[in-house]
C-alpha positions in Angstrom: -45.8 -14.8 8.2 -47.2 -11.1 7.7 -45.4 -8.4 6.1 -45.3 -6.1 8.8 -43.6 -9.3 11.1 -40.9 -10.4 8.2 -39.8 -6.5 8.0 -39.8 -6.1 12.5 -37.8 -9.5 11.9 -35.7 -8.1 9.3 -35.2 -4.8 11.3 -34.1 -6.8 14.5 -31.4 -8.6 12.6 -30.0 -5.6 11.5 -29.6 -4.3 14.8 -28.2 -7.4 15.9 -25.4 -7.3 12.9 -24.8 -3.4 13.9 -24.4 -3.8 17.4 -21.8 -6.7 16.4 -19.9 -4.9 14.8 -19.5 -2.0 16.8 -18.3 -4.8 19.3 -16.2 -6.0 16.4 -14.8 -2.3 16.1 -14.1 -2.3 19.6 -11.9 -5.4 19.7 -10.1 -4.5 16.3 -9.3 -1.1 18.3 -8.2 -2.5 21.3 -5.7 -5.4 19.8 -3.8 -2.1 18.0 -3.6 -0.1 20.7 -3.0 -2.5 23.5 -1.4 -5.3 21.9 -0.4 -4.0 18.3 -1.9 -6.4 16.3 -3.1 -5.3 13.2 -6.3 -7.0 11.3 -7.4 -6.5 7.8 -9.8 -8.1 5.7 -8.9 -10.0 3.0 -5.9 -6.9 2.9 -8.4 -4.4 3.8 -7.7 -2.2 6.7 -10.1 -1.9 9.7 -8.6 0.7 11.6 -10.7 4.1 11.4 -13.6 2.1 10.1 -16.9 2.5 11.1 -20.2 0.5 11.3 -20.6 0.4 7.7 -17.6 0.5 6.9 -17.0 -3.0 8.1 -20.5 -4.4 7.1 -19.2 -3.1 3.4 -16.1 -4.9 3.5 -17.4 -8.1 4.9 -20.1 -8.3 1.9 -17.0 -7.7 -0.7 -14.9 -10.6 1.3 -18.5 -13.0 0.9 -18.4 -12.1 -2.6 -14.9 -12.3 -3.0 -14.7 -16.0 -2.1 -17.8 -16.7 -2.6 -18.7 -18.2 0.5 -20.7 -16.2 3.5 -18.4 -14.5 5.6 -20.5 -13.1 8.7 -19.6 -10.8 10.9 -21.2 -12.9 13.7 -18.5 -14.9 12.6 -15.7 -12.6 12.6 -16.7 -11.5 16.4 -16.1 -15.1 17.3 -12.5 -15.1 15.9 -11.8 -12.0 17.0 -12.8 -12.5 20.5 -10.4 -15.9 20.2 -7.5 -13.8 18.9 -7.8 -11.4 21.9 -7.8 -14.3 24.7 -4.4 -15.7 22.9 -1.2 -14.3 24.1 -0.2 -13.2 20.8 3.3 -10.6 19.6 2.8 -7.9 17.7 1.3 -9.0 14.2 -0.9 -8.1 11.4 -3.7 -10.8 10.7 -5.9 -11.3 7.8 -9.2 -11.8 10.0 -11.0 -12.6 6.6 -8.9 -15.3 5.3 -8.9 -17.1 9.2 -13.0 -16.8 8.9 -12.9 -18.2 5.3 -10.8 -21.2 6.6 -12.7 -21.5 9.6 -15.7 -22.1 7.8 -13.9 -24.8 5.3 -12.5 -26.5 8.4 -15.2 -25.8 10.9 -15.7 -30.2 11.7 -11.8 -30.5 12.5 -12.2 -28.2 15.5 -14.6 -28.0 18.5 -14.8 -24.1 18.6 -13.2 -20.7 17.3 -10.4 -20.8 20.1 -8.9 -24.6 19.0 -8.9 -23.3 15.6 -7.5 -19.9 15.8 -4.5 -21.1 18.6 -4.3 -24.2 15.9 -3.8 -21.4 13.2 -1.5 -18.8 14.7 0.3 -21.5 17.0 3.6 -20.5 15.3 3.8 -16.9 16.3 5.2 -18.0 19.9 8.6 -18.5 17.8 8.6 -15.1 16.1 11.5 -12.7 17.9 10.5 -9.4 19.2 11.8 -6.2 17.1 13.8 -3.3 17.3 12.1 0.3 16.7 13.3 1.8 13.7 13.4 5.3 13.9 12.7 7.1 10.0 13.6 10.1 8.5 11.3 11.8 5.9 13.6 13.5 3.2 11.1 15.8 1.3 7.4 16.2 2.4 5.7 16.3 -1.2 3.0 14.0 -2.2 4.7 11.2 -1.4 6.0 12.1 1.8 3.0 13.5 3.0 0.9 10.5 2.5 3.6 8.4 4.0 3.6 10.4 6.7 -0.3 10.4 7.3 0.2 6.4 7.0 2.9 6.2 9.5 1.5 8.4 12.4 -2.0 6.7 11.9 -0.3 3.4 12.5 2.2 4.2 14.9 0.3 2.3 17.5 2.8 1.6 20.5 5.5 2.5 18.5 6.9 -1.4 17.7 8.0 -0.7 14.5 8.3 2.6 12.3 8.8 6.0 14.2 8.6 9.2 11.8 10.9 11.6 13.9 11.5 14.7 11.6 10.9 15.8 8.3 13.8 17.6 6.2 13.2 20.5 3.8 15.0 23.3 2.0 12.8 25.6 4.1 13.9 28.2 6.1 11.9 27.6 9.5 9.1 30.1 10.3 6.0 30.1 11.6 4.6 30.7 8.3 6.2 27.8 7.1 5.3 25.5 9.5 1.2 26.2 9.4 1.4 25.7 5.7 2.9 22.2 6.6 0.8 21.4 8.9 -2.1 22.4 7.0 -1.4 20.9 3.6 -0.8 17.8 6.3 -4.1 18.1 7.6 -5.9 18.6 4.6 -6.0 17.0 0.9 -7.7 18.0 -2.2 -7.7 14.2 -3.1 -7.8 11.8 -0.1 -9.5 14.5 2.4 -8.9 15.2 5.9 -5.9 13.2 8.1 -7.8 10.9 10.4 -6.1 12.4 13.2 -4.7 16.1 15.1 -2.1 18.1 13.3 -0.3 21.7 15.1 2.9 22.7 15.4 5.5 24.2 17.4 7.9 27.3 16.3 9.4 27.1 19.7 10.4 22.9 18.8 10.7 23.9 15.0 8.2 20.7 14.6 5.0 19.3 13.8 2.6 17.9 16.7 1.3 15.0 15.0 -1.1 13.1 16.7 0.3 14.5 20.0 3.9 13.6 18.7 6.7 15.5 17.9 8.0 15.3 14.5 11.0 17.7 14.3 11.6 20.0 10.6 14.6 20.6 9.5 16.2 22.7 7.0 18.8 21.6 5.1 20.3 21.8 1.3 22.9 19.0 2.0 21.8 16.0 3.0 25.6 15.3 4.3 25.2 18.8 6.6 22.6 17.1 8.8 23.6 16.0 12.4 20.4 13.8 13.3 21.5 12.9 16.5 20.9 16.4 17.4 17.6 15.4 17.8 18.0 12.0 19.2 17.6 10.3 16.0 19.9 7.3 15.5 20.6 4.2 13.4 17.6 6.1 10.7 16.1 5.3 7.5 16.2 8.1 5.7 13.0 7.9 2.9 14.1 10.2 0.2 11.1 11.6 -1.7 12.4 14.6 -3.1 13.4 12.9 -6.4 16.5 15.4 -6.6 18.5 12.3 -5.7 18.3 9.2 -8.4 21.5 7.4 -8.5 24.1 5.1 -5.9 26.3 8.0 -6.1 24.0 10.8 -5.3 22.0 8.8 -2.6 25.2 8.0 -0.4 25.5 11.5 0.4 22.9 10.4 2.7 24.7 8.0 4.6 27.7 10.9 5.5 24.6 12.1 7.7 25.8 11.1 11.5 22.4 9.0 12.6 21.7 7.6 9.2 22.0 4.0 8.4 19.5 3.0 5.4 17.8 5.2 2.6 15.2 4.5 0.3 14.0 6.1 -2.9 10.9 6.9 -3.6 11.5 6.3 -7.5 13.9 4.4 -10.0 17.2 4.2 -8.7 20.1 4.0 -11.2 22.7 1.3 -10.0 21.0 0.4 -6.7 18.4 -2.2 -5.9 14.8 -1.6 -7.6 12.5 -3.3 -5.5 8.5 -3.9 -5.5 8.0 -5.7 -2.6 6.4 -8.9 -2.8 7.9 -9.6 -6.0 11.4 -9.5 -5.8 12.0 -7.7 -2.1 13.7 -11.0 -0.6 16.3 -11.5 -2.9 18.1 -8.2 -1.5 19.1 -8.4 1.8 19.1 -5.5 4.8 22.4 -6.6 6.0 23.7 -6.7 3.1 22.4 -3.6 1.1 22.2 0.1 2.5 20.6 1.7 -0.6 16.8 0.7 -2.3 14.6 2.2 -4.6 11.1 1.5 -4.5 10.9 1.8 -8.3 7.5 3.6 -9.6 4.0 3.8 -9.1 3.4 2.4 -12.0 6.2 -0.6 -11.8 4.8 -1.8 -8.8 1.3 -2.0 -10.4 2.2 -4.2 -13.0 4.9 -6.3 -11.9 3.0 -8.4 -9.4 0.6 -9.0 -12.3 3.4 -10.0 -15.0 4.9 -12.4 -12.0 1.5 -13.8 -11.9 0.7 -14.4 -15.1 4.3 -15.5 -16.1 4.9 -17.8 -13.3 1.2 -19.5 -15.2 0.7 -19.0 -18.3 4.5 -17.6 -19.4 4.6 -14.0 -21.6 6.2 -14.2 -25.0 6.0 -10.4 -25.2 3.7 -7.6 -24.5 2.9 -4.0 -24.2 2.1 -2.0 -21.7 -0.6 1.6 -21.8 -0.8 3.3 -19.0 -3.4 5.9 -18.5 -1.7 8.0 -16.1 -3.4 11.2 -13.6 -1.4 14.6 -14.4 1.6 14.6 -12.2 3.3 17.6 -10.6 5.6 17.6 -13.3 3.1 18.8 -16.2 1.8 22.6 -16.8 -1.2 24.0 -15.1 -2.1 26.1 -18.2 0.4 26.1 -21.8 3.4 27.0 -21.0 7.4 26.0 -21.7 8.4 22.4 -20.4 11.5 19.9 -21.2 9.1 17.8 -23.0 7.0 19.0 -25.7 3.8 17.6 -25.0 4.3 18.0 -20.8 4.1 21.8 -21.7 1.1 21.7 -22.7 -2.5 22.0 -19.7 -2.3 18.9 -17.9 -6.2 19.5 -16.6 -7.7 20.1 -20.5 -5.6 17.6 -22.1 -4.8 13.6 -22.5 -1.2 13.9 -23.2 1.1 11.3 -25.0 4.3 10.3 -23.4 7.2 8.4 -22.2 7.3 5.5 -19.3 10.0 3.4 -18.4 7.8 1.1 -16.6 8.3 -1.5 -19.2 12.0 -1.9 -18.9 12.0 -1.0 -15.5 10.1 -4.3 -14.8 13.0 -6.5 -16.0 14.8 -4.7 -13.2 12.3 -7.0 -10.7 11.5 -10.2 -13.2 14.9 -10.5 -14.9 12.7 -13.0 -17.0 11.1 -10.1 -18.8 13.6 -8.4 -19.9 13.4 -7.4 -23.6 9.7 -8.5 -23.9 7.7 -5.8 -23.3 7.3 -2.0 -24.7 5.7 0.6 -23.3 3.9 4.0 -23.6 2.1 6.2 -21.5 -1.3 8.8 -21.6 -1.6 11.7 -19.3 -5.1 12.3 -18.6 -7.1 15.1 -16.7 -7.3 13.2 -13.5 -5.6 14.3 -10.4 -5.1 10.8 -8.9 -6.1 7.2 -9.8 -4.5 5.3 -12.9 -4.7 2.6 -15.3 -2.2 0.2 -16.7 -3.9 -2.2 -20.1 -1.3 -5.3 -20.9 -1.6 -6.7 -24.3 -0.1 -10.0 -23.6 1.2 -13.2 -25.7 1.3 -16.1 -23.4 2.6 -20.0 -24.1 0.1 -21.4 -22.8 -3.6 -21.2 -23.9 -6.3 -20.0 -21.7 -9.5 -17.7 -21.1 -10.9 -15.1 -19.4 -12.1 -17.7 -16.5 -8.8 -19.4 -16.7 -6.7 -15.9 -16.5 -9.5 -14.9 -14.0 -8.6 -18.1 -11.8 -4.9 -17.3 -11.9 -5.0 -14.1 -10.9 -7.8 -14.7 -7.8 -5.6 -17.6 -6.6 -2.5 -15.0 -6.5 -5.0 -12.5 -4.5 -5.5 -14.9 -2.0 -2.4 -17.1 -1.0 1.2 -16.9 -1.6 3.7 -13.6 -1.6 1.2 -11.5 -3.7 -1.9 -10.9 -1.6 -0.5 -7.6 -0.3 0.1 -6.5 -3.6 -3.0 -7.7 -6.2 -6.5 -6.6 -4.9 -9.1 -8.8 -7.4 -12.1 -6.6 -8.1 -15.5 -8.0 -9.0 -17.2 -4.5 -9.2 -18.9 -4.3 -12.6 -18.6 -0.7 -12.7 -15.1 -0.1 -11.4 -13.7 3.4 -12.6 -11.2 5.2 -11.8 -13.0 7.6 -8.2 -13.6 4.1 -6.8 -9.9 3.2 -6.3 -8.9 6.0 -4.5 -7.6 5.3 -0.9 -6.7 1.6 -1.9 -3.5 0.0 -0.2 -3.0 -2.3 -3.0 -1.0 -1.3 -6.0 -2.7 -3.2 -8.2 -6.4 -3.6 -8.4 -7.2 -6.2 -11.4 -10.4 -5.8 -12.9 -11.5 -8.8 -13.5 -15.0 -7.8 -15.4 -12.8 -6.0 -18.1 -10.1 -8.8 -19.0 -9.9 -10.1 -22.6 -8.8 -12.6 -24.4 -8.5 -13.9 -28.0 -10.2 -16.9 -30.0 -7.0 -18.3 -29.9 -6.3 -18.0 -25.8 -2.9 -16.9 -26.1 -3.2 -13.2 -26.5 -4.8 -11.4 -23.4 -5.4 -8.2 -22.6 -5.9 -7.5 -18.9 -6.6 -4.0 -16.9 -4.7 -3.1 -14.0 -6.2 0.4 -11.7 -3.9 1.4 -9.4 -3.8 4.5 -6.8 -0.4 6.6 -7.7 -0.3 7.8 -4.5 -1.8 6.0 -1.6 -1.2 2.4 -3.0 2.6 3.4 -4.3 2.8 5.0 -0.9 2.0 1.8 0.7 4.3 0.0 -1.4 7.1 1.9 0.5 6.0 1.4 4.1 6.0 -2.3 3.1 9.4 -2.1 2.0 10.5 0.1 4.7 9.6 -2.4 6.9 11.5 -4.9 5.3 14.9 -3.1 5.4 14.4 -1.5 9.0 13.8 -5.1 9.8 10.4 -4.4 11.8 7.8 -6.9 10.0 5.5 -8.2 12.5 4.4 -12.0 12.6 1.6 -12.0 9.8 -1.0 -14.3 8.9 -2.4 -14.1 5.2 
């Protein structure tokens, strides 16, 4: 065959895979908005994505598991998942393409396998909107807020229905909401439309109204005023850090639940997917979603500890500049914070360590840890120096840690990178606390002490970390299928 025909032939499938997945798009827009069901690739999300977005994504997944995954293939299931009478749920479109291809001879096409697959979602019960209460509208709350209106959907599970700040109201006040809303130095523009309204004293978010309030006492607030009832209240201002303090909360008439956005002294420290189901909703009213950087290492330490067992370790963590820290040299509580977070790498203190045992009782007492501030504004990295019982290598620590990407109450949580040039620009935007890098792990002659890196997004893949947990307590999770 000529040149000239192997390029028109290699030009024509091309088309073919683009125009498939702009059909792919379609479908994956369509089961959201008319069905709300949610897919992701191997914990990817789709939503928002375009044409190479998805061709991307599906080259990673191949990779990943190191078998083709096509995206002739994922139309196929797709089309399948739309013809099912399926509830609301979030599916893993990659992992059902990977199995169909493993299990392709026990089934006559992609509907038998896919109804075969998902055939216990007829016995999930619907659920009850939860209507949520941002307390504080920082970093935190802002990204939360971007995720939440993006994924409202139909409105099945979390509704964002006001925003509360020490802010007097004002037109002013609102624009400069709205606008550092709209637009971030770090993630960029908010896929979607952000106004507001002085005559509502709200946001328009999407077309939606999210009501601001002002308030200095959480216990002042009347949310029923606004026809807000039964709320969770996320609390992201970090003025509030213990049982005590947080239950002022609860005196609100229309709140019922309220989570932290940091460590919580004397209430429930949770990352979910780690330890979230050993608390219960009806049980507890209170949560913290511990830190950014606890919930990038924990699901790692479980890991690990569940296979190989830790002796003892310590943890680095090479922390962005936080809000906290000085612009230029200037007084601080802490020495070293004082000094110009953007010209500096600055030593200090992380409870992340301890805070772990909080989540893996196991660990309690085994590991120390330190932190470096560095002159990043966003994207982190935690290195554990581990002892483990049982001897290994990097394959075998490699192995571990894929299999915990892939099945089990993990995959959320642990993203496995293959990337040989991973740094720190390239994690930005990912959902997963915990990107392991698994071209960087080491591990000694004598396979028992390891040293593995651990990236992580402080913002978007913390902020992540508390929508999933939100979920949990509000009681919305969808049927899912990882």
């Amino acid at each position: 065959m000529s040149l000239n025909k192997v390029y028109e032939r290699e030009l024509a499938f091309q088309a073919d895979r683009r125009r498939a997945t702009v059909e792919f798009i379609n479908i994956v827009s369509d089961l959201w908005y008319d069905k709300s069901i949610e897919l992701v690739l191997f914990r990817n999300q789709l939503i928002n994505k375009n044409v190479s977005d998805i061709l991307n994504l599906h080259e990673y997944a191949g990779a990943f598991v190191q078998k083709p995954i096509s995206i002739f293939d994922s139309v196929e299931i797709i089309k399948a998942i739309k013809d099912l009478n399926l509830p609301p749920a979030k599916l893993d479109i990659g992992k059902l393409t990977y199995e169909y291809h493993l299990e392709d001879q026990e089934y006559t096409n992609a509907m038998a396998f896919v109804s075969d697959k998902l055939n216990d979602a007829k016995d999930v019960e619907a659920v009850t909107p939860k209507d949520v209460v941002l307390y504080g509208f920082g970093r935190i709350g802002r990204l939360v807020a971007r995720e939440l209106m993006t994924k409202t959907g139909k409105g099945n599970q979390l509704r964002l229905r006001a925003i509360v700040t020490r802010d007097k109201i004002s037109e002013e006040v609102l624009a400069k909401r709205a606008s550092l809303l709209m637009n971030d130095s770090v993630h960029g523009e908010f896929a979607g439309t952000v106004s507001y309204s002085i005559e509502k004293s709200a946001l328009i978010i999407n077309d939606t109204t999210v009501h601001i309030i002002s308030a200095s006492n959480p216990e002042d607030i009347d949310y029923t005023k606004w026809g807000i009832s039964e709320a969770l209240i996320i609390d992201n201002t970090g003025a509030f850090r213990d049982k005590e303090a947080l239950q002022r909360h609860l005196k609100s008439k229309g709140a019922a639940k309220i989570l932290l956005t940091a460590p919580g002294k004397g209430i429930p420290n949770i990352v979910h997917g780690a330890n979230h189901t050993l608390f219960k909703p009806e049980e507890h009213h209170i949560y913290s979603a511990a830190s950014c950087t606890t919930n990038a290492i924990t699901p790692v330490l479980k890991a690990i500890d569940e296979s190989l067992g830790i002796i003892d370790g310590h943890l680095e963590t090479i922390h962005a500049y936080t809000n906290d820290q000085n612009l230029v040299d200037n007084m601080h509580s802490k020495y070293r914070r004082g000094r110009a977070a953007s010209l500096n790498m600055v030593i200090t203190e992380t409870g992340a360590g301890k805070a772990v045992a909080k989540c893996l009782p196991q660990l309690e007492g085994k590991l120390t840890s330190n932190a470096i501030r560095v002159p990043v504004p966003n994207g982190s990295l935690a290195i554990l120096h581990l002892q483990v019982e049982s001897q290994t290598s990097v394959e075998g620590v490699n192995s571990v840690l894929k299999k915990y990407a892939l099945e089990g109450d993990l995959v959320e949580q642990i993203k496995f990178s293959i990337d040989n040039e991973l740094v720190s620009s390239d994690i930005i935007g990912s959902s997963a606390p915990a990107i392991y890098d698994s071209k960087a792990t080491i591990v000694a002659n004598n396979g028992k002490n390891i040293v593995l890196y651990i990236w992580y997004d402080n913002e978007y893949g913390y902020s992540h970390q508390v929508i999933r947990l939100a979920k949990y307590i509000a009681k919305v999770r969808r049927y899912t299928y990882y």
